[in-house]
C-alpha positions as CSV (number, residue, x, y, z in Angstrom):
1,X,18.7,-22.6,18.0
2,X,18.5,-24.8,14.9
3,X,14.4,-25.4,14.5
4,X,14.9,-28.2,11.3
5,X,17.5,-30.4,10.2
6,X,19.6,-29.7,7.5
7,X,17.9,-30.1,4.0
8,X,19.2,-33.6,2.3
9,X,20.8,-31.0,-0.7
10,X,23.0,-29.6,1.8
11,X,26.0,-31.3,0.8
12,X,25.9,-30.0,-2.6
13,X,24.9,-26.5,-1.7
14,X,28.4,-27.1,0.2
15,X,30.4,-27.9,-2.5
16,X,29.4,-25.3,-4.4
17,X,30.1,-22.6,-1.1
18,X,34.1,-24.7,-1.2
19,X,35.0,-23.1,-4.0
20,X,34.8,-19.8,-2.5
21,X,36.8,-21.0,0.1
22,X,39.7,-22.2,-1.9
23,X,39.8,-18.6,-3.6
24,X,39.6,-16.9,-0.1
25,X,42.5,-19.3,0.7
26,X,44.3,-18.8,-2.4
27,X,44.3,-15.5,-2.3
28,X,45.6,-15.4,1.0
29,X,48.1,-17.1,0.5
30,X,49.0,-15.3,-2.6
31,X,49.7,-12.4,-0.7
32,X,51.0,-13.3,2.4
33,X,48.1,-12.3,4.6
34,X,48.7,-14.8,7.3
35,X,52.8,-13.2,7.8
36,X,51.1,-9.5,7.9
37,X,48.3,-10.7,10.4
38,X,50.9,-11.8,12.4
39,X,50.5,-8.7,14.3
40,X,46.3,-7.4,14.8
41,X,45.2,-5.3,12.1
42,X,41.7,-4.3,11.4
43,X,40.4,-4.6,8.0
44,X,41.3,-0.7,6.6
45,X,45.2,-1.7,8.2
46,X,45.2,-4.8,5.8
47,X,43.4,-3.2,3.1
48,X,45.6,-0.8,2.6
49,X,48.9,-2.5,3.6
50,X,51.4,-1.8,1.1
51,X,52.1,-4.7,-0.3
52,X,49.5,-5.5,-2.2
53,X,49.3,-3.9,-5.6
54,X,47.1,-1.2,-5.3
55,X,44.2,-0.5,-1.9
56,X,41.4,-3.2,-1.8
57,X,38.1,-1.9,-0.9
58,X,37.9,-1.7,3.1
59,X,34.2,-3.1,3.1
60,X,34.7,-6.4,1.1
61,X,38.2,-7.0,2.9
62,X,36.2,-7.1,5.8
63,X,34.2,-10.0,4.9
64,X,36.6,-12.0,3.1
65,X,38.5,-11.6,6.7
66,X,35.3,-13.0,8.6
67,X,35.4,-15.7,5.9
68,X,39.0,-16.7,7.1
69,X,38.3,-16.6,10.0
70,X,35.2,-18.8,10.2
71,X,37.8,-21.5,8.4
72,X,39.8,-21.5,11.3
73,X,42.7,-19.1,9.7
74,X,42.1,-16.2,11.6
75,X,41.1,-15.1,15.1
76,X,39.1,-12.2,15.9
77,X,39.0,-9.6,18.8
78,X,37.3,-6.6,19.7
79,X,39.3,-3.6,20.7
80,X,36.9,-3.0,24.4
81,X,38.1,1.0,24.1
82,X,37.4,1.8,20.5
83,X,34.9,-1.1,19.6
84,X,36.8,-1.7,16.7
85,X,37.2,-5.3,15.0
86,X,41.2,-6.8,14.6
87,X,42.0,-9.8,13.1
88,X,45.0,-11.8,13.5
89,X,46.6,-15.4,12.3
90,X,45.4,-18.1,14.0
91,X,47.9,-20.6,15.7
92,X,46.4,-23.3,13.1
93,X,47.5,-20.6,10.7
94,X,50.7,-19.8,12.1
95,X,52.1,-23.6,12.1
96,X,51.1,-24.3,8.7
97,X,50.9,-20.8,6.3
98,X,53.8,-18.9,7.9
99,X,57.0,-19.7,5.7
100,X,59.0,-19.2,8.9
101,X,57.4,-21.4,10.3
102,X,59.5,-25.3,10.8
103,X,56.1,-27.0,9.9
104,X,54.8,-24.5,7.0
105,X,52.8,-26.4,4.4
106,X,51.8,-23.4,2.4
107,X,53.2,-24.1,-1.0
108,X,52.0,-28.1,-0.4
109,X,48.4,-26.5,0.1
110,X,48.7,-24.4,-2.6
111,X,49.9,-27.0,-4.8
112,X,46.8,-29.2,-4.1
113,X,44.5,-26.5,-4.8
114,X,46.0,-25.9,-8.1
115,X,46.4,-29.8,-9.2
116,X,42.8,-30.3,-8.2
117,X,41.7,-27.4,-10.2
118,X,43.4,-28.0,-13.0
119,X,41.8,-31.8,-13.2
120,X,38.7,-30.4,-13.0
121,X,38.8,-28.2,-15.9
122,X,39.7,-31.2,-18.0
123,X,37.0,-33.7,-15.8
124,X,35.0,-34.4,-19.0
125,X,37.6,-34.6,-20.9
126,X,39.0,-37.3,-19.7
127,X,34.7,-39.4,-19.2
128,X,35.6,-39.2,-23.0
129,X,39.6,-40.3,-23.6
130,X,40.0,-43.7,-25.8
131,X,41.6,-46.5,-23.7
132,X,44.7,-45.9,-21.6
133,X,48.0,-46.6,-22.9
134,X,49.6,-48.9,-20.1
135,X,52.2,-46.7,-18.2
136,X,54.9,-49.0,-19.2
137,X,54.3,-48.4,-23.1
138,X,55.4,-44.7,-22.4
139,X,58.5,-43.1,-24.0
140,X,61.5,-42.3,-22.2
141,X,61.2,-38.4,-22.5
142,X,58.1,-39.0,-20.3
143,X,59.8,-40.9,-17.9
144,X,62.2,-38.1,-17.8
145,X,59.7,-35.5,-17.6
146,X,58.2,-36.7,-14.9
147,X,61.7,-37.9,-12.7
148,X,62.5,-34.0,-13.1
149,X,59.0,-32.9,-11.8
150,X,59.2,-35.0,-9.2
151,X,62.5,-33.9,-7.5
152,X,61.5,-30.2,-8.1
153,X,58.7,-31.3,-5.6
154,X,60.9,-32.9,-3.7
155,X,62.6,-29.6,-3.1
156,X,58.9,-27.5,-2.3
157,X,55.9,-28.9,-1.8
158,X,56.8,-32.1,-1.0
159,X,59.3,-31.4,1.2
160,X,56.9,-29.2,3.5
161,X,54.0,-32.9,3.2
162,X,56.6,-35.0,4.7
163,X,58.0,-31.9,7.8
164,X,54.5,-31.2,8.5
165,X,52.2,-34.2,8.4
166,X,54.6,-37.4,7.3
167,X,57.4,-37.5,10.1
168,X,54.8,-36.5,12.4
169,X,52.2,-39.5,10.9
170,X,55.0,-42.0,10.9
171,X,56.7,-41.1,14.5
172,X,52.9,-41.8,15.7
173,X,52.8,-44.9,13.9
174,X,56.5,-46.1,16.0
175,X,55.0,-45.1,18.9
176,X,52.0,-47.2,18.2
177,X,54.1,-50.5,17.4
178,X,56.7,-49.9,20.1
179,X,53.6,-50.0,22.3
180,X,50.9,-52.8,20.9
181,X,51.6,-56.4,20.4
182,X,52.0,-55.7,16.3
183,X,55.0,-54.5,17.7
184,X,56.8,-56.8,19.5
185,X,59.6,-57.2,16.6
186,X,60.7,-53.3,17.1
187,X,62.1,-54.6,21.0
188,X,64.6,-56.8,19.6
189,X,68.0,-55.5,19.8
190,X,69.0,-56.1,16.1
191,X,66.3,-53.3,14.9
192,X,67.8,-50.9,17.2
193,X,70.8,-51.5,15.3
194,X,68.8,-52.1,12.1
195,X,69.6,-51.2,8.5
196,X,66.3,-49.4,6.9
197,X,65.5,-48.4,3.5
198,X,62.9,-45.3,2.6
199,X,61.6,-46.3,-0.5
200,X,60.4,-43.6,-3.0
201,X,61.6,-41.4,-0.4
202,X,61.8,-38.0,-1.9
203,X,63.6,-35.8,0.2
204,X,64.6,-38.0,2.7
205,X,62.6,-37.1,5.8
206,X,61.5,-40.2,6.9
207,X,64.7,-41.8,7.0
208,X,66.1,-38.5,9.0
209,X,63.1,-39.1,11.1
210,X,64.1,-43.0,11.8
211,X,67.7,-42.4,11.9
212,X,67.2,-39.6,14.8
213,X,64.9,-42.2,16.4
214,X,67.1,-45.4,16.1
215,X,71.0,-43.8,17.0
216,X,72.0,-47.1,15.9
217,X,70.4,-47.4,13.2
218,X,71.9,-47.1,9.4
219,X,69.5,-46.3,6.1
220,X,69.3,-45.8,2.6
221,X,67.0,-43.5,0.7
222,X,65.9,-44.7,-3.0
223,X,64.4,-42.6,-5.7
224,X,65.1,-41.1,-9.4
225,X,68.8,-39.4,-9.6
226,X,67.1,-36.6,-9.6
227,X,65.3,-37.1,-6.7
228,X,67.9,-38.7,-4.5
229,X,70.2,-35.5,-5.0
230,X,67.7,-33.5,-2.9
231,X,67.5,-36.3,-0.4
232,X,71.0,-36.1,-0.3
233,X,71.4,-32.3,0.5
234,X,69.3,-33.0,3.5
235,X,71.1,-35.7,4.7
236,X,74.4,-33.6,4.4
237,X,72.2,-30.8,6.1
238,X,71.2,-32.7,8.9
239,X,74.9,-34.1,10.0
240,X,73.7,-37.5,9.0
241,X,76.1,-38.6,6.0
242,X,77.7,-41.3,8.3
243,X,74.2,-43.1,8.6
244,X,71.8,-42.5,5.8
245,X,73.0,-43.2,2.4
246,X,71.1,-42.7,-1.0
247,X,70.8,-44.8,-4.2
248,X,69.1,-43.9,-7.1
249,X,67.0,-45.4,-10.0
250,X,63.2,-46.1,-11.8
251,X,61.7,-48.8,-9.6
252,X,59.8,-50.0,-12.9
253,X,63.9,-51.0,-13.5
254,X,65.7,-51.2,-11.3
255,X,65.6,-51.6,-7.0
256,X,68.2,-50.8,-4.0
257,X,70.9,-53.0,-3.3
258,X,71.3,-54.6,-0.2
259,X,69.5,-56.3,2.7
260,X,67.4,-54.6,5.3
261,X,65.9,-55.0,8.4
262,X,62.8,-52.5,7.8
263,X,61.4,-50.9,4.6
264,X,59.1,-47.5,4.7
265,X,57.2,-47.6,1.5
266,X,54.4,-44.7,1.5
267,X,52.7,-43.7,-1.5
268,X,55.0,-45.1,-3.8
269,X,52.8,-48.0,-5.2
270,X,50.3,-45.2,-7.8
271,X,53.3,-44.2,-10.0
272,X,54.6,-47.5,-10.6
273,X,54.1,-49.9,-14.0
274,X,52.7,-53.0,-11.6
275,X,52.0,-53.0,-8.0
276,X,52.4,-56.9,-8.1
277,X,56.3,-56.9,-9.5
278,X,57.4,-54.0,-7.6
279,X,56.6,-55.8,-4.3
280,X,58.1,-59.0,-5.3
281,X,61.1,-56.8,-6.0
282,X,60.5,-55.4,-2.1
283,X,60.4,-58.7,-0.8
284,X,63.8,-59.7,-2.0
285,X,65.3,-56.8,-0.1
286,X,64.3,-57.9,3.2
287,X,66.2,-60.3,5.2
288,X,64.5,-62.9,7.4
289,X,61.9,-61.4,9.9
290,X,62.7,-57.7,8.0
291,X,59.6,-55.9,8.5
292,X,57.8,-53.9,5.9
293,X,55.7,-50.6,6.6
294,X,53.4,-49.8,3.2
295,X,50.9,-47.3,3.6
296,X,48.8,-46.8,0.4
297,X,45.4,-45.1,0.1
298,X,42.8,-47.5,-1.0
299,X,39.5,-47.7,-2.5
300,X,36.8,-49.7,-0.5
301,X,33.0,-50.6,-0.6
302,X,32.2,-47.9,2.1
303,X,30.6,-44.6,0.6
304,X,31.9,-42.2,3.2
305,X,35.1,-43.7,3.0
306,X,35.2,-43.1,-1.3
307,X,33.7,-39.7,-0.3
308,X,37.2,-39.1,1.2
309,X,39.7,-40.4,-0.8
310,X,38.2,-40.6,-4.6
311,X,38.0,-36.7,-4.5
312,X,41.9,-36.6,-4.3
313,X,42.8,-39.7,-6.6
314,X,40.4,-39.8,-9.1
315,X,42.5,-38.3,-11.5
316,X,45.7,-39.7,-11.0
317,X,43.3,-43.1,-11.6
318,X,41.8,-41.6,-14.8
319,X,45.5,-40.8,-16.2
320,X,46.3,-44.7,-15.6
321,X,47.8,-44.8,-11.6
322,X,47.1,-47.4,-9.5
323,X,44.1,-47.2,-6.7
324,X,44.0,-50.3,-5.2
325,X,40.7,-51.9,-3.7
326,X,40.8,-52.9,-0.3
327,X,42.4,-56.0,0.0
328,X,44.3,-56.3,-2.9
329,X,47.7,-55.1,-1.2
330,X,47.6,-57.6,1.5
331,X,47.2,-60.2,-1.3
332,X,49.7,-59.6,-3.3
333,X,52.2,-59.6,-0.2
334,X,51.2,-62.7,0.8
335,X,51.9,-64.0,-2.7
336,X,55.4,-62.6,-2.2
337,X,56.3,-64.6,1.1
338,X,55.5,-61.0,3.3
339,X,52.9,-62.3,6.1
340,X,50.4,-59.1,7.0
341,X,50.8,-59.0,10.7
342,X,48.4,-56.0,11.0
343,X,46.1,-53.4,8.6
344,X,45.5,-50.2,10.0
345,X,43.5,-47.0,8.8
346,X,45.8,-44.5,9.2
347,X,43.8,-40.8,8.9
348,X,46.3,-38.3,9.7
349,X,47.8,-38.6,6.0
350,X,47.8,-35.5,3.9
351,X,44.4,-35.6,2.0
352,X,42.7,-38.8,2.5
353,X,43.2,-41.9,4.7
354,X,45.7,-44.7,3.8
355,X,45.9,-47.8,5.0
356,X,49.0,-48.7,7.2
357,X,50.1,-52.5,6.6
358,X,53.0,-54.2,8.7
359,X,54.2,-57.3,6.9
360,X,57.0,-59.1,7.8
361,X,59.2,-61.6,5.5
362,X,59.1,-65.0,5.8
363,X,61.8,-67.5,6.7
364,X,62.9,-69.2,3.3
């Protein structure tokens, strides 16, 4: 029975208790704990399981095990005949940190972890950096740099975001137009037939995901060369050559050719030179009525809502990528002839909330 609330310093005495979650996490991940605990083991089975470098110490296994499992990782039983505690993966666990499983997210998670931490060792660092150089001032070998990057992500970590938490996030978000009234347009015949492009679309789930949805359907996936080449493996992997195309380019550059019916832009709006010249660039490649689906994380006035996403984005806005304010995106589509037909908060994205918002073009 809780006697008191909570003391107001809670919140920080939490943040500082995090961090010893992320290394229990970490280091469970690091050595495939979740794959062993797939079958029960008590805490002398795991800490002497021999695959791990050398026997960890029986006692403190134990309670880095109890720590797990009060995240949610584990569960834990007691044997009734022996009394003896066994632990095992959690179904949570088993969807998400089991590489054989179709929705594992482990290397995504433990990319996070890593990008976050290595921010915060250079936090102060960057309170102190002169002015920003604006991104389009860069030199090409950075441009390059990062286009590389970016499909090796496209290959790991990004790849297992979009299985596990995009298709999933943007199948919900069909099913939510198909049945509302933002979604009348999706009943008409021509988008069952329609020609989509993914924008930015890294490895090309999302257009898989639309393609399997609309048989009709035809689409094309846009990134960096780079990029597009894993997309394009996928598409081959899935049977789904004769359908889904890819082109490739910088968007700061250059844009898809073509006209299409609907246009899935997530995310792609931060790494970009100017959010207001790469939409007027999108709006050109609708046709008449095309619809466009932008989802963007944003900052707003509400404090639990910064609490949520600034954590996440604050340095990728301290290196110079946009964060919009709330607002700002629907303004400069309207500018652009795209009427907002709908702005939705959309919480299942991976890290923070984004904002979901359906546009369509305007007759010329």
């Amino acid at each position: 029975m809780t006697l008191l609330d909570h003391h107001e310093l809670q919140p920080f005495w939490d943040l500082a208790g995090g961090q010893v979650k992320i290394k229990a996490l970490e280091i469970a991940l690091s050595k495939s704990l979740f794959d062993l605990l797939l079958s029960r083991s008590n805490a002398e089975g795991v800490a002497h399981h021999e695959s791990f470098d050398s026997p960890l110490n029986v006692k403190n296994t134990e309670v880095w095990l109890d720590l797990l499992w009060s995240m949610g990782c584990l569960e834990k039983f007691l044997e009734e005949t022996s009394g003896e505690v066994l632990y095992s993966t959690s179904e949570m666990a088993k969807n998400y940190f089991v590489p054989s499983s179709s929705l594992d997210c482990s290397q995504a998670v433990a990319f996070r972890l890593n990008t976050l931490q290595t921010f915060t060792s250079g936090f102060e660092k960057l309170l102190h950096a002169p002015k920003r150089v604006p991104k389009k001032e860069n030199n090409a070998e950075s441009a390059l740099n990062m286009a590389v990057a970016w499909a090796d992500a496209a290959k790991a970590q990004i790849f297992q975001e979009q299985r596990a938490v995009t298709v999933p996030m943007l199948n919900k978000i069909m099913d939510y137009l198909m049945a509302s009234g933002d979604g009348v347009f999706l009943a008409e015949q021509r988008f069952k037939q329609m020609h989509f492009l993914d924008l930015g679309g890294g490895p090309g789930l999302s257009a898989l995901a639309l393609a399997k949805r609309f048989p009709e359907a035809t689409g094309v996936v846009f990134d960096f060369p780079e990029t597009a080449k894993v997309a394009n493996d996928n598409i081959l992997a899935a049977g789904l050559q004769d359908r889904v195309s890819i082109q490739s380019g910088d968007l700061n550059t250059a844009q898809p050719e073509g006209a299409f019916d609907l246009i899935w832009c997530s995310s792609v709006l931060h790494f970009l030179d100017s959010a207001d010249e790469a939409i007027a660039r999108i709006s050109t490649l609708l046709k008449p009525n095309g619809i466009l689906l932008i989802l963007h994380a944003e900052q707003t006035p509400e404090k639990d809502h910064c609490e949520r996403v600034l954590p996440f984005y604050l340095f990728m806005v301290m290196k110079g990528n946009y964060l919009p304010k709330q607002g700002e995106i629907s303004k400069i589509l309207n500018q652009n002839s795209i009427s907002v037909l709908a702005s939705k908060e959309v919480a299942c994205s991976p890290m923070a909330p984004v904002w979901l918002h359906i546009g369509r073009k305007n007759h010329a």
